[in-house]
C-alpha positions as CSV (number, residue, x, y, z in Angstrom):
1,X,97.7,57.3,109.7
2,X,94.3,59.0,110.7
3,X,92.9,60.4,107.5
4,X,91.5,63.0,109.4
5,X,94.1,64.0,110.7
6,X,96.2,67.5,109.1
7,X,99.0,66.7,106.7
8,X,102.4,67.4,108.1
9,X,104.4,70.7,107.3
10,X,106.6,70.2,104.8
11,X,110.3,71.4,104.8
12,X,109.1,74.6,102.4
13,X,106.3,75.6,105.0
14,X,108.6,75.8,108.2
15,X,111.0,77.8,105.5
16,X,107.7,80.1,104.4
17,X,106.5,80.4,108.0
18,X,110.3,81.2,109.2
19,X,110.7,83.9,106.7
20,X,107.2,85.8,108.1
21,X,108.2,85.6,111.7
22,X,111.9,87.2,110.7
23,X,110.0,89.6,108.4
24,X,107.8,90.8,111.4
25,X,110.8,91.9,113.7
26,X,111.0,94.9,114.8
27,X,114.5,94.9,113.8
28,X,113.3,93.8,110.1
29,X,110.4,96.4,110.0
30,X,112.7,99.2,110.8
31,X,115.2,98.1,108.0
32,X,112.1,98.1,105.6
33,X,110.8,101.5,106.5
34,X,114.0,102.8,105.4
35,X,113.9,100.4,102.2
36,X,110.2,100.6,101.4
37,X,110.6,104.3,100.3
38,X,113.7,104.3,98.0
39,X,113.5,103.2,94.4
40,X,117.0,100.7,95.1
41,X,119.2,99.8,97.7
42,X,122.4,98.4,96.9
43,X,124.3,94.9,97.4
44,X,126.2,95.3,100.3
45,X,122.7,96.6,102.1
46,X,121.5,92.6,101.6
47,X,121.4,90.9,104.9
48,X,123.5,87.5,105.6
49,X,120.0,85.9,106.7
50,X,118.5,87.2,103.0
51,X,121.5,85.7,101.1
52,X,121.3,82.4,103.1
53,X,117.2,82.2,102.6
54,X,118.2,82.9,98.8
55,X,120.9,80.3,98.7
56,X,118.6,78.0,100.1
57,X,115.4,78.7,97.8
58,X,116.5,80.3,95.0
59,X,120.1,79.5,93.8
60,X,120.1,80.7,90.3
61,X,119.6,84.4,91.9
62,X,123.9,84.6,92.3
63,X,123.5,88.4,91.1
64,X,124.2,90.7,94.0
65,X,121.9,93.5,92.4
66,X,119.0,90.9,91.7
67,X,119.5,89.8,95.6
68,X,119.0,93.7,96.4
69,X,116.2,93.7,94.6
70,X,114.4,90.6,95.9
71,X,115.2,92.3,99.3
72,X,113.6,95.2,98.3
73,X,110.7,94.1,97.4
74,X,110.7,92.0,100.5
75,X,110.6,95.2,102.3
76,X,107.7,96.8,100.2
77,X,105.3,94.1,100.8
78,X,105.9,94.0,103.9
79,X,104.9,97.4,104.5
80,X,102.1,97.3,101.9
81,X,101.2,94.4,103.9
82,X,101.3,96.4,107.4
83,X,99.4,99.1,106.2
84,X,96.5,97.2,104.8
85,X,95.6,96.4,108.2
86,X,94.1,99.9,109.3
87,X,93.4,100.5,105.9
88,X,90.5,97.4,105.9
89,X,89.7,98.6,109.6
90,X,88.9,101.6,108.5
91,X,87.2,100.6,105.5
92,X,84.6,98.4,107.6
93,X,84.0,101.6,109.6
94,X,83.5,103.6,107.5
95,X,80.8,101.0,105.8
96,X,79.0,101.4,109.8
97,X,79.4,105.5,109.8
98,X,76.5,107.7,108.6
99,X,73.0,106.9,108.6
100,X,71.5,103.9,108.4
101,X,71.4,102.0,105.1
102,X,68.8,98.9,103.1
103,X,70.9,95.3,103.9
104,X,71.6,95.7,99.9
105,X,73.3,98.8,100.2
106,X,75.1,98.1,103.2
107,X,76.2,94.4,101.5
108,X,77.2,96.3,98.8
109,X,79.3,98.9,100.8
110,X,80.9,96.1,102.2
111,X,82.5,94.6,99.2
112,X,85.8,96.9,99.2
113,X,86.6,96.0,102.8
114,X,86.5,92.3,102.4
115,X,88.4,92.5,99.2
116,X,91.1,94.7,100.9
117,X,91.1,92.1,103.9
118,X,91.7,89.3,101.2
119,X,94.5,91.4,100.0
120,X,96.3,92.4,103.3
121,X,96.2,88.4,104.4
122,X,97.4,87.7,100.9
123,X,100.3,90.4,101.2
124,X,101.3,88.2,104.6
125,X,101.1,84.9,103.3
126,X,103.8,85.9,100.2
127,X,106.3,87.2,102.6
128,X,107.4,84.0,103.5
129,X,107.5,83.4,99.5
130,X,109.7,86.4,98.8
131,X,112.3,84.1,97.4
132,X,110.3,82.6,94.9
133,X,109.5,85.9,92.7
134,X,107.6,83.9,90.1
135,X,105.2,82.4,91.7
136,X,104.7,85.2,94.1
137,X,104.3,87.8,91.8
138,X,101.6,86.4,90.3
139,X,99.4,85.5,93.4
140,X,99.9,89.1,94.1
141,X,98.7,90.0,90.8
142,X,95.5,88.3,91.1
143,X,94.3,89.6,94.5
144,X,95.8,93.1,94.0
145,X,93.8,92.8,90.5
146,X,90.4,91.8,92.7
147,X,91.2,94.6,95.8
148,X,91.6,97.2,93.0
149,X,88.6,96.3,90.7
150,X,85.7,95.8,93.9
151,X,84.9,99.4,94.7
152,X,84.6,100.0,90.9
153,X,81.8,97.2,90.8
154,X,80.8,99.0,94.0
155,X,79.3,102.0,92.9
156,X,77.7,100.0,90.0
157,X,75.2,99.4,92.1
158,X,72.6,102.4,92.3
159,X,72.2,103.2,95.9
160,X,69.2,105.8,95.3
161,X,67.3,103.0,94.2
162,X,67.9,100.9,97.2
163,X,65.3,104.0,99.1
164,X,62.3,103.1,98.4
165,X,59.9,102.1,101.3
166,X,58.5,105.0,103.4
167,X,60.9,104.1,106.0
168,X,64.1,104.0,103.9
169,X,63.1,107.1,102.7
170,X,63.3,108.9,106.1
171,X,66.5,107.0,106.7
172,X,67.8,109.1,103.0
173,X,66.7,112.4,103.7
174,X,68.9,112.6,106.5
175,X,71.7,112.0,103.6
176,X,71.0,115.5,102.3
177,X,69.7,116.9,105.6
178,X,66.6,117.4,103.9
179,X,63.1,117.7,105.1
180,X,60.8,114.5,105.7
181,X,58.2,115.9,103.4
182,X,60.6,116.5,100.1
183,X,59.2,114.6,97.2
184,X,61.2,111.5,96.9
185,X,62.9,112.4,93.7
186,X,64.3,115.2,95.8
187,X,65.3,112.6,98.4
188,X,67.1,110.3,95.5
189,X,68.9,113.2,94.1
190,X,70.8,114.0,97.4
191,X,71.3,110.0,98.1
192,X,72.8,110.1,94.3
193,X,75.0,112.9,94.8
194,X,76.1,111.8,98.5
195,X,77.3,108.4,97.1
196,X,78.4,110.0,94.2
197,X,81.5,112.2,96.1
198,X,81.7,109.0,98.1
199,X,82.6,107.3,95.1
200,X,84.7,110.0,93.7
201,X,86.8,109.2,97.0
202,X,86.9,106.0,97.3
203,X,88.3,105.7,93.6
204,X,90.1,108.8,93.3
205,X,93.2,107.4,94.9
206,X,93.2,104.3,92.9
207,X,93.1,105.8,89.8
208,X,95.2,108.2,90.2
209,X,98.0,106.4,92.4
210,X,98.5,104.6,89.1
211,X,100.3,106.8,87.3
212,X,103.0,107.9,90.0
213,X,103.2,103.9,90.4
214,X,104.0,103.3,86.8
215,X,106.8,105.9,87.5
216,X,108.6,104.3,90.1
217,X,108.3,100.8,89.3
218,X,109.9,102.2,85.7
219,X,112.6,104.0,87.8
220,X,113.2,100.8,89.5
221,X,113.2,98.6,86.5
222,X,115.7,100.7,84.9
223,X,118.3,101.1,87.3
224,X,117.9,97.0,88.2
225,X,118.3,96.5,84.3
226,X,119.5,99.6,82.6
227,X,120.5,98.0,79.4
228,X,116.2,98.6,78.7
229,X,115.1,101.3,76.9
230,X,110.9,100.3,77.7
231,X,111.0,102.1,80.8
232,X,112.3,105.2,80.0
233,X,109.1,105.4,77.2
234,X,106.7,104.2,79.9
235,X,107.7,107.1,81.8
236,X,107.1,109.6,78.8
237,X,103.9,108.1,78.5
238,X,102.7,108.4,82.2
239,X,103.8,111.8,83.0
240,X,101.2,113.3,81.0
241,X,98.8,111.1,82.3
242,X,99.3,111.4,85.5
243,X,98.9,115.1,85.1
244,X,95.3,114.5,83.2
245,X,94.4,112.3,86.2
246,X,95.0,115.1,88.9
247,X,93.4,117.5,86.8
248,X,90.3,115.9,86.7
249,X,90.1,114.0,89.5
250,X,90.6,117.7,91.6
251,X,87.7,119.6,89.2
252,X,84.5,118.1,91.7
253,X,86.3,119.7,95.6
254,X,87.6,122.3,93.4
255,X,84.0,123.0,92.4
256,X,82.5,122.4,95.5
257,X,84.6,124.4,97.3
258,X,85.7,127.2,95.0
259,X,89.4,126.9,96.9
260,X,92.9,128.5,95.0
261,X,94.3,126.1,97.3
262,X,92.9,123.2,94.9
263,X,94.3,125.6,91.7
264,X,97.7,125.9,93.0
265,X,98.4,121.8,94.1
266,X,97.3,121.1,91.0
267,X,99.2,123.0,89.1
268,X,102.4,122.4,91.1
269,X,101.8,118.0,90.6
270,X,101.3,119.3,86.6
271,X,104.6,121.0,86.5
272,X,106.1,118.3,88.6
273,X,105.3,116.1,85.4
274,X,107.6,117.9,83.5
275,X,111.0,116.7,85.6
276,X,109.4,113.1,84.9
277,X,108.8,113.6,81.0
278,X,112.5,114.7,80.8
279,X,114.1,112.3,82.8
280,X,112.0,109.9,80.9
281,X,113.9,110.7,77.9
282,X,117.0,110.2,78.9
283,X,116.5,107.1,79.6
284,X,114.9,106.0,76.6
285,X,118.1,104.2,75.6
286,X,120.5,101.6,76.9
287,X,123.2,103.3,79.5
288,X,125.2,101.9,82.3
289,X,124.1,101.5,86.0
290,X,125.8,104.8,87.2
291,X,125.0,106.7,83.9
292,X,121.2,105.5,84.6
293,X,121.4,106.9,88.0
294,X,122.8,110.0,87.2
295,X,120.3,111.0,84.4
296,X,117.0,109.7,87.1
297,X,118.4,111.7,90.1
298,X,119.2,115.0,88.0
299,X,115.6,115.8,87.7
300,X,114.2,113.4,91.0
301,X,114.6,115.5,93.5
302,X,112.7,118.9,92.0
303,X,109.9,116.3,90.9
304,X,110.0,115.5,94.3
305,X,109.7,118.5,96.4
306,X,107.1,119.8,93.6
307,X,104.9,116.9,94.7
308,X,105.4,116.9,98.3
309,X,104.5,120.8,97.9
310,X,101.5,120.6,96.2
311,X,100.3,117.8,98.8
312,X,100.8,120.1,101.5
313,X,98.8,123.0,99.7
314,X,96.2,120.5,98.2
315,X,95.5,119.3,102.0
316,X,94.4,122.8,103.0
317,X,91.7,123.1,100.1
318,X,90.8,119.3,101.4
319,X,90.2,119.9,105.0
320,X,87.7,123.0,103.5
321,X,86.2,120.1,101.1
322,X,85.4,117.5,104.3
323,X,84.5,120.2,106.4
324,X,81.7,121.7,103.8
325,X,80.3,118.2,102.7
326,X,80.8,117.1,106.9
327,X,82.5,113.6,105.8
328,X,83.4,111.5,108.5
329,X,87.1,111.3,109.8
330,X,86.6,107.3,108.8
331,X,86.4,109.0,105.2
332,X,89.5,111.0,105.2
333,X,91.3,108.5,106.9
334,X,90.4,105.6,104.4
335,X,90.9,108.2,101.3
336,X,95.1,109.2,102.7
337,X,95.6,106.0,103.5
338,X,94.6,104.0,100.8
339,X,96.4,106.8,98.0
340,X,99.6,106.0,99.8
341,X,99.5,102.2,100.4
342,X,98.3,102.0,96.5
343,X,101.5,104.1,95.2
344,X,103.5,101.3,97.0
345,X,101.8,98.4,95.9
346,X,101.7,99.4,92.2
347,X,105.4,100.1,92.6
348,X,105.4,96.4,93.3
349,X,103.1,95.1,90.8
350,X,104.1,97.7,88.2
351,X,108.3,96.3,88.6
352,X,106.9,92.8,88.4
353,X,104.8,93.4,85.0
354,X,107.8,95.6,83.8
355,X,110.6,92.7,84.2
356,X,108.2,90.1,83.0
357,X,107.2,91.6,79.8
358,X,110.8,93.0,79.0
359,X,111.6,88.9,79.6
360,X,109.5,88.1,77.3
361,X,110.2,90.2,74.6
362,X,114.1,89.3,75.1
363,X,112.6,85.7,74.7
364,X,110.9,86.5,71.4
365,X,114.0,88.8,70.3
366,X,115.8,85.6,70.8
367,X,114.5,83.0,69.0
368,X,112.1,84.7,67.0
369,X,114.0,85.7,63.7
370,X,110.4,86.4,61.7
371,X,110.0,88.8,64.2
372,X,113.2,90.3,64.3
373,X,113.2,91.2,60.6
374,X,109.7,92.9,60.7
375,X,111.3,95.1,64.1
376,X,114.4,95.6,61.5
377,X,112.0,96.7,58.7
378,X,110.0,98.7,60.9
379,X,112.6,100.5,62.2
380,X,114.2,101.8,58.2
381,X,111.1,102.9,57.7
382,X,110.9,104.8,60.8
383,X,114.3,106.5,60.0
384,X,112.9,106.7,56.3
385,X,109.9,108.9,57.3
386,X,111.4,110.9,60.1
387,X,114.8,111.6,58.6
């Protein structure tokens, strides 16, 4: 055999590149936008070709609801995966658009688009793995955890320091429209507070995508396992959260802008938190499947319109925001985009971490009896002090 020549495909890689030409149908894509967006779907839902790719890969997954839920997330990635694609286009654009920058800056400016490339090829890759939840979900783990960190390290880097030289000066005053004879502090100052809103963008939808993410992937983890009482406290413990994030996330357009539009969405995704705290509660105990359902859909729906609401109204105060500040459409694009793929993809990551870690501590519940008479202790002296 010629050693140079490429090792032949094994039986799992025509079975991994099968499953990513099925998933990329357009059959398959319009089954996932109607799956992507739900929090379940149930067993009958499961398509024969699923069940026999699951038979043939993973055949201690018997459980119709575990089937429906490696189907759903089957679905997710692949539209996490789909709309990473404009989502890196336009974040190398938008690395091009404005005026011109040093090579550090603009190497710099680059970093979020390659590691949002790395993620989107990565997000392709595991769909012909979506069998193998394991394994997948921690491959996805690792290059969601480098997309999300890069544009953090990103604005590490002190741009206003990158204008130095006469000429990189005359390229920065045209940041803050400013006039080619401002002292150069002046000309730093408007570089700093250009990249500064630029950051505020950029990271704005990360961070604060993470908190409706922790809410869904808790929804899903307890209606796939409702038996759990963890999720029901991780919810208590994001709504507030989530409504500290959009309250200081909104403060700099707000600010800049001086629009009620911003007062209003924000209140409206604040009170929105409420529906989530309660349902939260309820569900901080172990209940059956339709008894879970009931208690997350009672209060779903007017968390949802609240949300969708305040979007709407928010948009108004934003389109004021780019307009005033005259950010590119790259900028806005980038900024929708990437708050919606992120809610989606933590949904993912957030359902995998939940499962896992409830595993675990079944595991340690299980054969850890040290453990299980300090939780025993722990919890007479919790009804001790509280009554």
């Amino acid at each position: 055999m010629d050693p140079a020549a490429p090792a032949p495909l094994t039986e799992d890689d025509h079975a991994a590149t099968s499953q990513i030409v099925q998933s990329l149908t357009g059959s398959f894509l319009l089954i996932s936008l109607k799956r992507a967006f739900r929090l379940e779907i149930n067993p009958h839902e499961v398509l024969e070709s699923e069940r026999r790719a699951l038979a043939a890969s993973a055949a201690h997954v018997t459980d119709p609801e575990h089937q429906a839920f490696l189907a759903w997330r089957r679905s997710v990635l692949l539209i996490v995966a789909i709309a990473f694609v404009p989502l890196t286009v336009l974040r190398f654009l938008e690395a091009f658009d404005g005026p011109p920058v040093p090579d550090g800056a603009r190497a710099a400016m680059l970093m979020p688009a390659f590691a949002e490339a790395l993620f989107c090829l990565t997000a392709f890759a595991m769909l012909g793995k979506w069998t193998q939840w394991a394994m997948q979900r921690r491959v996805l783990l690792v290059a969601w955890a480098l997309y999300f960190v890069a544009p953090f390290l990103l604005y590490l880097y002190p741009f206003q320091e990158a204008f130095d030289s006469t000429k990189e000066l005359k390229a920065a005053a045209q940041f803050g429209e400013l006039h080619l004879s401002a002292k150069k502090k002046h000309i730093h100052m408007a570089v700093g507070l250009v990249f500064g809103v630029k950051a505020m963008l950029a990271l704005a939808p990360k961070a604060i995508s993470l908190m409706p993410g922790v809410i869904r992937a808790s929804i899903v983890s307890k209606l796939l396992f409702p038996g759990t009482a963890g999720p029901g406290f991780l919810m208590i413990l994001a709504a507030p959260l989530y409504a500290l994030f959009a309250y200081v996330i909104i403060l700099l357009p707000y600010q800049i802008t001086g629009s009620a539009y911003f007062v209003v969405g924000v209140l409206g995704v604040m009170t929105a938190q409420i529906f989530i705290a309660l349902s939260g509660r309820k569900l901080t105990m172990p209940l059956g499947r339709v008894d879970a359902r009931y208690r997350i859909h009672r209060y779903w729906l007017a968390y949802i319109v609240l949300l969708v609401g305040s979007a709407v109204v928010m948009l108004i105060g934003v389109a004021d925001f780019v307009r005033k500040l005259d950010f590119s459409m790259f900028t806005v694009g980038t900024t929708i985009l990437s708050f919606m793929s992120n809610v989606l993809v933590l949904t993912l990551i957030g359902t995998d971490a939940i499962i896992a870690n409830l595993h675990r501590l079944a595991e340690r519940r299980a054969y850890d009896e040290a453990h299980e008479a300090l939780r025993l202790e722990s919890e007479a002296k919790l009804r001790r002090f509280c009554g």
